[in-house]
C-alpha positions, -999 to 999 in steps of 0.1 A, spaced: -143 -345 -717 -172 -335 -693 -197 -310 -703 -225 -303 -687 -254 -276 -691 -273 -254 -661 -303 -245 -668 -335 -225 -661 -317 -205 -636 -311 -167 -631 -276 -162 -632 -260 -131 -618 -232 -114 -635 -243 -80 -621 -275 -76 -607 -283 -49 -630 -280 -66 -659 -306 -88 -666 -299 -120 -655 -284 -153 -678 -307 -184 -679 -279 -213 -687 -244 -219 -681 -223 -241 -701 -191 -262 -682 -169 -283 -700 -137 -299 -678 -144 -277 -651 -147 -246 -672 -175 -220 -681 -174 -218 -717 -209 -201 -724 -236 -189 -706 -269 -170 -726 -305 -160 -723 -337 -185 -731 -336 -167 -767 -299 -171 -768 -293 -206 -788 -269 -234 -768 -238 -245 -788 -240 -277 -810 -219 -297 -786 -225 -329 -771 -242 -326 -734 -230 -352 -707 -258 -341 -682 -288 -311 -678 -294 -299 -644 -324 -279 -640 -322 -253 -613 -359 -247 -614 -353 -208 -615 -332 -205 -584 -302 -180 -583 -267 -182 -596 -237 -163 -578 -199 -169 -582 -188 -196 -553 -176 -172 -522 -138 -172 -513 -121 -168 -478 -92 -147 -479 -85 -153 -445 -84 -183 -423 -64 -208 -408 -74 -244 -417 -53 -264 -400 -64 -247 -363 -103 -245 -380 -98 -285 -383 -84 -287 -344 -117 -273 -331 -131 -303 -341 -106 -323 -319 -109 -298 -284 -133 -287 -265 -153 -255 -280 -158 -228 -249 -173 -205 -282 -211 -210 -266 -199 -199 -234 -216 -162 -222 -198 -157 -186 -171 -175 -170 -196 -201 -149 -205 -214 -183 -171 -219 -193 -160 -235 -163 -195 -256 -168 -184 -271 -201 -151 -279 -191 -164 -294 -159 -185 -320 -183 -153 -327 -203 -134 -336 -172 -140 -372 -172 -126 -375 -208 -91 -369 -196 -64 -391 -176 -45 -378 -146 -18 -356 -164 -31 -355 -199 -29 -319 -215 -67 -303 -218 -66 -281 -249 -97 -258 -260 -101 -231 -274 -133 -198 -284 -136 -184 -250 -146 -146 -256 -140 -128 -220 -148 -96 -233 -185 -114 -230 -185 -119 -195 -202 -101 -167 -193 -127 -137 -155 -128 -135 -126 -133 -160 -101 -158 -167 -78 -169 -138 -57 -199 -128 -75 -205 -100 -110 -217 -112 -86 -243 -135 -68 -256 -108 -105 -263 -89 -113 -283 -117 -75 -297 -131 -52 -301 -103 -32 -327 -121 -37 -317 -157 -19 -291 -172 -47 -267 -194 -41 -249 -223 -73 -230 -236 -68 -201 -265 -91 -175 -270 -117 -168 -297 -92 -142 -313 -63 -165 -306 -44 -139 -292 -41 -147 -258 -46 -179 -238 -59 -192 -204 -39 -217 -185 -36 -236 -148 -7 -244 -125 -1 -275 -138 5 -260 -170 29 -235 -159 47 -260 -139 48 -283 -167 66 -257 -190 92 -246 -160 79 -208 -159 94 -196 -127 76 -162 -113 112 -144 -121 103 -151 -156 99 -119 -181 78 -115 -206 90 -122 -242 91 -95 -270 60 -92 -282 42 -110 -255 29 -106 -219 25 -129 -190 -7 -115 -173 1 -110 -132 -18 -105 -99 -12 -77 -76 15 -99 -59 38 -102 -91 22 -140 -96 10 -157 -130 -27 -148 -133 -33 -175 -157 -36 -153 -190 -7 -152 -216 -9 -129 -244 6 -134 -282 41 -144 -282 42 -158 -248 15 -182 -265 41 -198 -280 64 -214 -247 25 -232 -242 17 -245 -276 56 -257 -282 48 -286 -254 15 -294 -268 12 -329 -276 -1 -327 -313 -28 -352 -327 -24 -377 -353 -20 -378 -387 -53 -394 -394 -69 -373 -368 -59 -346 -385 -71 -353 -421 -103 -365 -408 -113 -329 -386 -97 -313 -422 -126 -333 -442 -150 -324 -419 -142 -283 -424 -136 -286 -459 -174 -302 -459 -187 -270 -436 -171 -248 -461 -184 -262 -495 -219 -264 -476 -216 -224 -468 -204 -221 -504 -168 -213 -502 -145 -233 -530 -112 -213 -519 -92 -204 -492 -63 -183 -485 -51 -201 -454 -23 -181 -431 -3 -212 -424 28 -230 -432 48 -261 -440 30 -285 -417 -3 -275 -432 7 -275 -466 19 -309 -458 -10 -324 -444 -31 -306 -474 -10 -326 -500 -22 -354 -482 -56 -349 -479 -62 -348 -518 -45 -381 -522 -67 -393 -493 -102 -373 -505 -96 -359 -534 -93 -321 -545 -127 -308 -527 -109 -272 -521 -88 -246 -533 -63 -240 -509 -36 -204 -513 -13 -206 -486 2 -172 -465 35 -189 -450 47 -176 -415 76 -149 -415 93 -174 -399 94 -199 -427 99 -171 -454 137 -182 -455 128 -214 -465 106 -204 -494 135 -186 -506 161 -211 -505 137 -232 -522 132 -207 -550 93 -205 -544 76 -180 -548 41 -162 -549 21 -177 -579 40 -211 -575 17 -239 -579 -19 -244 -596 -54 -237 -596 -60 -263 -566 -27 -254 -543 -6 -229 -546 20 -199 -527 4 -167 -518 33 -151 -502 43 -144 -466 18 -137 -437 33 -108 -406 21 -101 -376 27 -66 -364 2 -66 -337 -23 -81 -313 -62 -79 -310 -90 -61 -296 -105 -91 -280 -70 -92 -262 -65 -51 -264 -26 -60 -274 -39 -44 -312 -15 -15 -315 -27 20 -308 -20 54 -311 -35 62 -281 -41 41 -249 -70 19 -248 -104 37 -229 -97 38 -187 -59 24 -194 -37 45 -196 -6 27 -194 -17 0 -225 -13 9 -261 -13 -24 -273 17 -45 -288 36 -38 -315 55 -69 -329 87 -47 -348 93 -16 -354 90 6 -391 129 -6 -395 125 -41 -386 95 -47 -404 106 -24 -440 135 -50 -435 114 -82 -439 90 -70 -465 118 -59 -485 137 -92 -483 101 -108 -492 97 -87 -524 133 -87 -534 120 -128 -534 91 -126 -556 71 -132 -522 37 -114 -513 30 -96 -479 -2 -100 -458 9 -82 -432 -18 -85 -401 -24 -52 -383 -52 -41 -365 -47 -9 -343 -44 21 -358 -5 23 -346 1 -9 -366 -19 7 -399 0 35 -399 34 20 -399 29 -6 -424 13 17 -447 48 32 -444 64 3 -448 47 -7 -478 54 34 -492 91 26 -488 86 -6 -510 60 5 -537 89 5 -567 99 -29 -557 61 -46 -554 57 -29 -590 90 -43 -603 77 -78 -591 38 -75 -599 31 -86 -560 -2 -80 -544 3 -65 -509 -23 -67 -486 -33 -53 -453 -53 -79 -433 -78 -70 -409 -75 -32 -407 -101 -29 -380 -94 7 -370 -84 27 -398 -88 66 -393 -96 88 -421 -64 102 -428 -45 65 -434 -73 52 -461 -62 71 -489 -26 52 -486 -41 21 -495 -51 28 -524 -19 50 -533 1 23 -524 -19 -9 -539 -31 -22 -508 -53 -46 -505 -75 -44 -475 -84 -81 -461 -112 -79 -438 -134 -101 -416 -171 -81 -418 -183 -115 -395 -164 -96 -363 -190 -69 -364 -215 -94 -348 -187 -95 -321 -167 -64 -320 -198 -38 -314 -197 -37 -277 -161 -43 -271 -149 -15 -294 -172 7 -275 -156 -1 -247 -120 -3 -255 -120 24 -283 -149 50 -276 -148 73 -298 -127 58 -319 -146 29 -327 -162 54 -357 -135 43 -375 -136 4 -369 -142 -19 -399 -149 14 -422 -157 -9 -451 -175 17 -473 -150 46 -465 -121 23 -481 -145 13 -505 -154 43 -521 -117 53 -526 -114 24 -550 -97 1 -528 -96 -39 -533 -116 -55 -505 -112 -91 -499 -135 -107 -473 -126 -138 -452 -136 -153 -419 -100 -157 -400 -120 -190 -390 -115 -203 -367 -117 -173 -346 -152 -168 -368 -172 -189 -387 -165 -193 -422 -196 -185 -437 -198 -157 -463 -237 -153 -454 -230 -140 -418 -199 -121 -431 -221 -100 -458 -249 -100 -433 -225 -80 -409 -209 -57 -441 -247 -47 -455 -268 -42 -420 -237 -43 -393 -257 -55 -363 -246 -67 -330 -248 -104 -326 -270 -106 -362 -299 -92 -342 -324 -78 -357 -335 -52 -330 -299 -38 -319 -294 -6 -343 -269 -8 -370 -234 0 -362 -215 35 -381 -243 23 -401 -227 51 -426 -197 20 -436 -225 -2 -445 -219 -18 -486 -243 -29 -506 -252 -68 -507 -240 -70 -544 -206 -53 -530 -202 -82 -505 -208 -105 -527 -180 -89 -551 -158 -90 -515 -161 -123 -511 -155 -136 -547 -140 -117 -571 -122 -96 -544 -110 -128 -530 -93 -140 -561 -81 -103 -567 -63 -109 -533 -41 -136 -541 -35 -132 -586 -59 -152 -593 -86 -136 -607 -73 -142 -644 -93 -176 -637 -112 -171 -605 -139 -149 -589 -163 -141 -615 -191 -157 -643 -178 -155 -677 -162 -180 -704 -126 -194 -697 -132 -191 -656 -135 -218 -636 -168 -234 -628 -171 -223 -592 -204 -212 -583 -235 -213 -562 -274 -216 -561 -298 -198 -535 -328 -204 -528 -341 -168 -531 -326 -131 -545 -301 -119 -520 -308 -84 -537 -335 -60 -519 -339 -80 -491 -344 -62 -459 -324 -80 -432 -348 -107 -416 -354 -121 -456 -317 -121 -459 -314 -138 -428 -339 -170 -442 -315 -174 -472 -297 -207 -480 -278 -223 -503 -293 -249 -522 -259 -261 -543 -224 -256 -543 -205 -263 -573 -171 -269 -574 -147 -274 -609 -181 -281 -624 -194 -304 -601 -221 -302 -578 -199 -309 -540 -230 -299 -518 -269 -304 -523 -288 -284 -493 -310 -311 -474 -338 -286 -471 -338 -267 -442 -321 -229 -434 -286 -235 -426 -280 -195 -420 -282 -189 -382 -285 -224 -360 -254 -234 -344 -232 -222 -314 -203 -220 -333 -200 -240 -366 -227 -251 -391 -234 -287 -376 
């Protein structure tokens, strides 16, 4: 039995309260915390650990990634720093000599929404790769850019048509352009020759380290059984370093059931979430599903993935199963319908005690955000996209864009908000995330004006979002998401008060611990980690 004591601290419970001094784990529990006046039980102490007055927060949660494609990135070649198409071809150009005649190229974070010279075509790949087929997937992973040989190599024929729920992207002469959106994604990636096993866990160490050192202990990741698999895995081969709740594909929801699995099923370090839907696309790949047509395109509402009948269908069969929905829709279209959806199965959530959740709701109009709340919704959003999503929402959704991310709108009608990253489209780091839900600024900077700057939270509020609302999200906050006796000991130490700071003293904060089950996992070398790197925290 493991106790140990932190002390000399100012730990946060709510900011309004005056702060606690000490904090009292035992097996990888809080058991007490107090004041200097307030005395320390008469228990044996394994170890003291002064935290020479820095500040105490829960540990952050990310309600929303994929860690198994996060891991990956760390395996392909990272077009993320990439600012016009030149500087995307320049970074491939450099990889070039890493590859053998025929050997897939695979990559992935190009943002073409970014670029001012020229966008994605098959052309400037088959320059560089005549003889290797390229497969490169977009920041929000909803659409991909390959060459020739690629199409070649998967037998795509210019008679081809596009799949439901996808689009092959042509030229003026009926020819492949060299984009695929969504589901036509899939013909690409089933040919993709997957790495290795060890590979694999060792890129999966190497993101589980980025995320303890931005001070997240647990993840809802939207992935299946070859993840879970490879998760199991990893804490035989590293140990339990991470909470892991997983969100299984639709596709593998039959499975689950068969199996008898169910939402809850598991423990405090892996367990089921429920099932994760897709019901549209992106704005990044302006597939998200609208009401109206996208700004200057007139014949391009987006994608929708089913219809109301086809999708009240699977979430019912999901429920009827004990399993949770996070059902992905961004456009306003998709909103609306599974907000109806998830009216049609309100009784049946309730009978189960399900969480249903609503993940990403980018552009939400006034009229929907009551339903939420009506109907139990959870809303699981990615405040990080901000940094990204100012100039292309403009463009794409004029007017409209009012209504993107409107984080204090759903807020104020008492609505669950569960922050996450959906890394690795974003990085997973909470800092950048409540940077973006408090002072909503294109690409963090300081001199570009804040965004609707009326659906701007407090700091405390992200915080909550990305900790208690997090563990709210997936059932777990009986044991997770907050600083009191019987909760785990998950929890983190600035360097500084997040609280009243004006956006450039935010931007100099840092974590200085992480501590995981009661354990320090992460001891800051020094230096800001907040804003150097081109895509992930080196």
């Amino acid at each position: 039995m493991q106790t140990f004591i932190f002390k000399n601290a100012n730990i946060f419970y709510n900011p309004e309260a005056t702060p606690f001094n000490w904090l009292l784990t035992q097996n990888g529990r809080i058991i007490a915390l107090g004041h200097k006046t307030d005395p320390i039980p008469k228990i044996e102490i394994d170890q003291k650990i002064d935290l020479k007055q820095k500040y105490v927060l829960p540990a952050w949660g990310d309600a929303h990634l994929h860690s198994l494609w996060a891991a990956r990135l760390f395996l392909e070649i990272d077009l993320s720093p990439a600012r016009s198409l030149q500087q995307a071809l320049n970074i491939l150009k450099k990889a070039k000599n890493s590859f053998k005649p025929e050997q897939w190229v695979i990559g992935r974070g190009f943002n073409k929404n970014m670029w001012q010279d020229g966008q994605p075509d098959r052309q400037s790949l088959d320059r560089l790769f005549p003889r290797n087929p390229v497969y490169l997937e977009s920041q929000d992973c909803h659409a991909a850019w390959v060459n020739s040989a690629a199409i070649k190599r998967i037998g795509l024929t210019k008679t081809a048509v596009d799949p439901p729920g996808g689009k092959f992207s042509r030229n003026a002469n009926g020819e492949f352009s060299g984009l695929v959106f969504d589901k036509a994604m899939e013909i690409f990636k089933k040919v993709l020759p997957p790495p290795s096993e060890e590979q694999l866990l060792n890129a999966l160490d190497r993101f589980v380290k980025q995320l303890l050192k931005n001070g997240v202990t647990h993840i809802h990741t939207m992935e299946g059984a070859e993840a879970l698999n490879l998760w199991q895995k990893y804490f035989k081969r590293f140990g339990r370093k991470m909470r892991v709740v997983f969100y299984f594909p639709v596709d593998e929801m039959e499975n689950l059931i068969q199996a008898g699995l169910h939402s809850g099923f598991g423990d405090e370090w892996l367990r089921i979430g429920g099932i994760k839907i897709f019901t549209d696309g992106s704005l990044g790949s302006q597939t998200a599903a609208l009401r109206q047509p996208y700004e200057n395109q007139t014949d391009n509402s987006g994608l929708l993935m089913y219809n109301e009948s086809e999708l009240l269908k699977i979430v019912t069969r999901a429920q009827q199963h004990h399993l949770a929905v996070a059902i992905h829709a961004i456009g306003d279209k998709a909103v609306e319908m599974v907000l109806k959806v998830l009216k049609q199965t309100e009784d049946l959530r309730k009978q189960n005690r399900l969480i249903s959740r609503l993940e990403h709701a980018q552009l939400v109009t006034p009229d929907l955000i009551p339903l939420f709340k009506q109907f139990g919704v959870v809303a699981s959003m990615q405040p990080i996209h901000i940094a990204d999503d100012v100039k292309t929402a403009e463009t794409f959704w004029g007017q409209r864009s009012r209504f993107a991310y409107p984080i204090r709108s759903l807020l104020s009608h008492g609505i669950t908000l569960a922050f996450g990253s959906d890394a690795p489209v974003a990085e997973a780091n909470p800092l950048k995330g409540i940077f973006s839900a408090v002072w909503r600024k294109f690409k963090f900077d300081l001199t570009e004006p804040s965004w609707n700057p009326q659906e701007s939270i407090s700091v405390w509020q992200a915080f909550q979002a990305f900790s208690k609302g997090v563990a709210n999200a997936a059932m777990a906050d009986t044991f997770l998401g907050e600083l009191s006796p019987g909760k785990l000991a998950d929890f983190i130490v600035l360097d500084r008060s997040p609280f009243n700071a004006d956006p450039a003293d935010f931007k100099k904060l840092h974590i200085e611990k992480t501590i995981l089950n009661g354990n320090i996992v992460f001891n800051h070398p020094g230096k800001s980690a907040y804003l150097k790197r081109p895509h992930f925290l080196e």
